[in-house]
C-alpha positions, -999 to 999 in steps of 0.1 A, spaced: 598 -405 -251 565 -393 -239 563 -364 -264 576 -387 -290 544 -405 -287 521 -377 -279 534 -365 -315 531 -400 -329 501 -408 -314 512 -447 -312 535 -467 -285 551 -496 -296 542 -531 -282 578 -537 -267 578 -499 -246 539 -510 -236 546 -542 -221 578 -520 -196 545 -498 -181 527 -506 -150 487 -502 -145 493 -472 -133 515 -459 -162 491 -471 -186 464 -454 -170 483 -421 -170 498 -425 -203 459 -430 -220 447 -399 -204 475 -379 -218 468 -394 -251 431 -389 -246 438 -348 -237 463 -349 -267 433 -361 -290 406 -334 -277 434 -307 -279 437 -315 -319 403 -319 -321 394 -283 -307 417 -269 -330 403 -285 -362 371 -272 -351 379 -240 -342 398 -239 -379 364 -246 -397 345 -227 -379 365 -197 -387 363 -210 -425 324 -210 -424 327 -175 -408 346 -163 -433 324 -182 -466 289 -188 -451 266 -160 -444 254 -158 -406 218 -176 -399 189 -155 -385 190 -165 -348 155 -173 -336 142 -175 -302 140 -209 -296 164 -225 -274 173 -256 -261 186 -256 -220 200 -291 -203 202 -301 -167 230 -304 -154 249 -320 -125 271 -311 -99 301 -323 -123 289 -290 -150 277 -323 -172 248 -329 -189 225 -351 -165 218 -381 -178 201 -411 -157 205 -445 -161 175 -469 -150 189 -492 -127 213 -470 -113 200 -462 -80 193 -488 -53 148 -483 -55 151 -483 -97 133 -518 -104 142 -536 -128 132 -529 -162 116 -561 -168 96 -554 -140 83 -522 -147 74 -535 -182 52 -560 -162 38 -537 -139 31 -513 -168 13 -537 -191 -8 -552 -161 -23 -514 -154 -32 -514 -190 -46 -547 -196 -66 -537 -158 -77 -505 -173 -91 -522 -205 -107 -549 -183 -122 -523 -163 -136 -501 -195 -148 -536 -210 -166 -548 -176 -184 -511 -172 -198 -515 -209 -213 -553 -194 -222 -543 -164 -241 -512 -179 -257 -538 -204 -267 -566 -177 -283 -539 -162 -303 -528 -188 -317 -563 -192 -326 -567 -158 -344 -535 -153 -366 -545 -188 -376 -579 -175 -385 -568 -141 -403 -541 -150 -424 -562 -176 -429 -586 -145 -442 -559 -122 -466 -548 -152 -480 -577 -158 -482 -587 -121 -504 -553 -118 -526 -564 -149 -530 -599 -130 -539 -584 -95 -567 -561 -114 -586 -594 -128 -585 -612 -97 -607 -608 -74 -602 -580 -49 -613 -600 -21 -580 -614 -22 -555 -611 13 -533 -581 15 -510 -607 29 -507 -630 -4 -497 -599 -20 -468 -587 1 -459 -622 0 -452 -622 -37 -437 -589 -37 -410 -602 -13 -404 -634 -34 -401 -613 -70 -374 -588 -51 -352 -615 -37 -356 -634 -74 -343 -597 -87 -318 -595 -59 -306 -633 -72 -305 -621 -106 -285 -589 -99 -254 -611 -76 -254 -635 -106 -248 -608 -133 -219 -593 -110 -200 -622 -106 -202 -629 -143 -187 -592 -149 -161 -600 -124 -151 -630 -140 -155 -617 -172 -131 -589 -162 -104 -609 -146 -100 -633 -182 -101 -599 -200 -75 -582 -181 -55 -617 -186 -57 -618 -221 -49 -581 -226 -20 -589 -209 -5 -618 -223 -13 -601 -257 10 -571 -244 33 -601 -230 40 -617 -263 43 -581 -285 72 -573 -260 90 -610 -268 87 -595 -302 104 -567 -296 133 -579 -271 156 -583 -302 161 -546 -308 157 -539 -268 189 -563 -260 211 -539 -285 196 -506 -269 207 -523 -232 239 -539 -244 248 -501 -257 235 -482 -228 257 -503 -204 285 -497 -224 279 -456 -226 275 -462 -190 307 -483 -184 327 -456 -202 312 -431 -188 324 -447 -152 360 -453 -166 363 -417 -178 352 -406 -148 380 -426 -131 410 -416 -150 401 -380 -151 402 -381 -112 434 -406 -115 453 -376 -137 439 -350 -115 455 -369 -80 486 -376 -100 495 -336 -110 486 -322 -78 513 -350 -63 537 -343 -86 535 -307 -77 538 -315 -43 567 -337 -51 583 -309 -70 584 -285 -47 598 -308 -19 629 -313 -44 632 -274 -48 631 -271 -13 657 -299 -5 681 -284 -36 678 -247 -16 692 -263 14 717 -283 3 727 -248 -18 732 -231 15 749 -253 34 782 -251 5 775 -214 5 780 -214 51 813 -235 42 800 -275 37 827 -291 29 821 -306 -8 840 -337 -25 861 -335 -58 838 -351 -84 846 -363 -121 833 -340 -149 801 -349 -155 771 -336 -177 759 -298 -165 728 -306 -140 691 -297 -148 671 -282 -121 641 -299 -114 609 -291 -133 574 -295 -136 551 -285 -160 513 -282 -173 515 -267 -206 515 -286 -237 540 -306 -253 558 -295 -279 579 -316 -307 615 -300 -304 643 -306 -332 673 -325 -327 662 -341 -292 671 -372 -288 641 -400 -274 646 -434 -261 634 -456 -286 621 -496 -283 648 -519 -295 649 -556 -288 688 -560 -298 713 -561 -270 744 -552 -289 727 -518 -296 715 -514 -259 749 -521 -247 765 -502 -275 739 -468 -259 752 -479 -223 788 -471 -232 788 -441 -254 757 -419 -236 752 -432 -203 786 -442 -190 802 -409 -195 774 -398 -175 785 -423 -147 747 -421 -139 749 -459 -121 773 -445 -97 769 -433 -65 771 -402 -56 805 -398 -45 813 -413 -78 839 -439 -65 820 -472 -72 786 -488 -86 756 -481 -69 742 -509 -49 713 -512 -67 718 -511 -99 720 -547 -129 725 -550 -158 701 -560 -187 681 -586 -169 647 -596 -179 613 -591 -156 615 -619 -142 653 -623 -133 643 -593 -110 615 -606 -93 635 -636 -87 661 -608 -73 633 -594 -51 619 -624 -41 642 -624 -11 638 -597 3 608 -579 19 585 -552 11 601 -520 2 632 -537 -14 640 -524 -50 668 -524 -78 671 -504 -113 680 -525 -141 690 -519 -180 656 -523 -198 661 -556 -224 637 -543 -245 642 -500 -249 673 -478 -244 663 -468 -210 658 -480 -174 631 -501 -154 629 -493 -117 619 -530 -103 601 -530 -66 588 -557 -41 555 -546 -23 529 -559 4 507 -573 -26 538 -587 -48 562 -567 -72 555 -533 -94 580 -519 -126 585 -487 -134 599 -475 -170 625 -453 -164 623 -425 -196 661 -419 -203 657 -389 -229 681 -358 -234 703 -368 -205 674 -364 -179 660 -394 -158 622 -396 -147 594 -420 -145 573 -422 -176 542 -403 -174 556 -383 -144 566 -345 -146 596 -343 -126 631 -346 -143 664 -359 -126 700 -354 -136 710 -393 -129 695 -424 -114 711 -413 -81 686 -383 -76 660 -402 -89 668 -432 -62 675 -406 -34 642 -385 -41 614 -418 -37 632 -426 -7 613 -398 7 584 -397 -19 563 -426 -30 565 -436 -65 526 -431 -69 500 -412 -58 480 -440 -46 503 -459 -33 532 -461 -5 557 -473 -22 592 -460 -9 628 -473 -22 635 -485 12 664 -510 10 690 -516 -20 686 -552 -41 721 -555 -49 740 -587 -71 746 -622 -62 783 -630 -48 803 -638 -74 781 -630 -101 778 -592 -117 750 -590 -143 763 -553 -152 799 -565 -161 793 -569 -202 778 -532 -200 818 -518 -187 843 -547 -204 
């Protein structure tokens, strides 16, 4: 079912809504490799096209060179980001205030530079005609008088000088005001476009977040499935030797021939005449698939093949097996008949509530969708996570059977 829609590129609505989180999570980043795999390969095709047709350009010794991060990535950084990043209204504030300052400053200089020019004139016309006074009058005149008026003139200057500074200073702060309310208002102009630019940089920056996540998700998930893997090739090896030292073994009905457990990296490849689980909402044709494929099988049995497996039900919906689970406690499970696909939905009651889990049915083989490790029946499947969790992040073991309600057997249209 998996490589059916790796090769479609589309999962129905009906198989969607069977998936857990996690599931989904694992089945969009196998879609997402799927898409940059074809991608590559259309690339690499033209390119070799333009080889062949286009004539090589003259290489000149300009180049371009990124920083990177520790992830090999181009490194990119996002104002606001880091805990001492102000925020960018801020920094527009603070920005325009060292401008409008700067201006003030320039302004006030040019005043000041002016005020000062005008005192010096009328001083020094003061002092000259003070000297053209003191040569007419009388030199019999007290040295005294003279100091006198020397003093008073200097103190009038020193009066005039304080005066001109504050009005430079005042002069300065309402220019520095006005520069920035001017710089104020083209900004509200402008906000329009900025609100786009943000409202796209947070969502480069949310994706870039939730591709971060699922790359890690993917990567935890294989390197526990390979873990998981070679625990079952380990447990297969003993139970091998122990009927080769003389284990005593029980008589079992023929049954389909066994596939060993695998697990694999390498692409996914379309194959002809294998049969997928496909999404079907009629029950007649899932109970019709129960009796010719799966029965035969006797893959709801246990493993001595004498009766029904405790937990296993019929073709109950989602919430007939929460209902089911709701009376037991944490760790409790059952596999029922999927209402919805030809295949099976592992149903489990944890700590925070209840989890499913799409049980892919394809060419005889039983494993959790978006998993890599194949069973021959629900049995093995069952028996392994009773060991194993059922995901990486999580603890979830099959610890204790869900089985029916006295006097009522939800699986008894899937036999009669």
């Amino acid at each position: 079912m998996l490589q059916q829609i790796l090769t479609n590129m589309f999962i129905e609505p009906e198989l969607l809504a069977e998936l857990n989180e996690e599931q989904k999570q694992v089945l969009f980043f196998k879609m997402r490799e799927e898409q940059v795999r074809r991608w590559r390969e259309r690339e690499t095709g033209l390119e070799k096209e333009e080889a062949g047709t286009v004539k090589p350009r003259k290489v000149s010794g300009k180049t371009v060179s990124w920083l990177k991060g520790s992830d090999n990535d181009v490194w990119v950084w996002l104002m606001g980001e880091h805990p001492d990043d102000k925020p960018y209204d801020q920094i527009c504030d603070e920005i325009m205030a060292e401008r409008a300052a700067n201006q003030a400053q320039k302004e006030a200089k040019e005043f000041r530079a002016k005020k000062e020019a005008e005192i010096e004139k009328r001083f020094s016309g003061l002092y000259v005609e003070q000297e053209e006074t003191d040569r007419q009058k009388q030199a019999c005149k007290a040295a005294a008088l003279e100091q006198n008026k020397q003093v008073e003139l200097k103190r009038y200057e020193a009066e005039e000088r304080r005066k001109a500074e504050e009005e430079v200073r005042r002069l300065e702060d309402k220019r520095a005001q006005q520069i920035f309310m001017d710089l104020k208002e083209v900004q509200h102009q402008g906000k329009g476009q900025d609100k786009e630019e943000k409202a796209w940089q947070d969502s480069l920056r949310k994706s870039k977040v939730a591709d971060q996540r699922r790359r890690s998700l993917a990567k935890q998930t294989r390197e526990d499935n390979r873990r998981r893997s070679l625990k079952a090739l380990e447990r297969g090896r003993v139970a091998a030797m122990t009927k080769a030292f003389g284990g005593q073994t029980t008589a079992l009905p023929p049954k389909a021939k066994p596939r060993k457990l695998t697990l694999t990296n390498e692409p996914i490849d379309q194959r002809p005449n294998m049969r997928h689980s496909v999404s079907s909402s009629n029950r007649e044709e899932i109970i019709r698939w129960f009796r010719e494929q799966q029965l035969p099988l006797r893959v709801c049995f246990q493993q001595d093949q004498t009766c029904i497996a405790p937990w296993f039900h019929g073709i109950i919906s989602l919430q007939e097996a929460e209902d089911f689970l709701g009376s037991v406690s944490p760790g409790g499970f059952l596999v029922r008949v999927s209402e919805r696909i030809l295949g099976y939905v592992l149903s489990y009651r944890s700590q925070e509530g209840f989890k499913h889990f799409l049980i892919d049915a394809a060419d005889n083989c039983y494993m959790l969708l978006g998993d890599q490790i194949k069973f021959t029946s629900l049995e093995e499947l069952v028996e392994y996570h009773k060991d194993e969790p059922l995901t990486a992040s999580g603890g979830e073991r099959l610890l204790m059977a869900c089985g029916q309600k006295p006097g009522n057997l939800d699986y008894s249209e899937l036999f009669t």
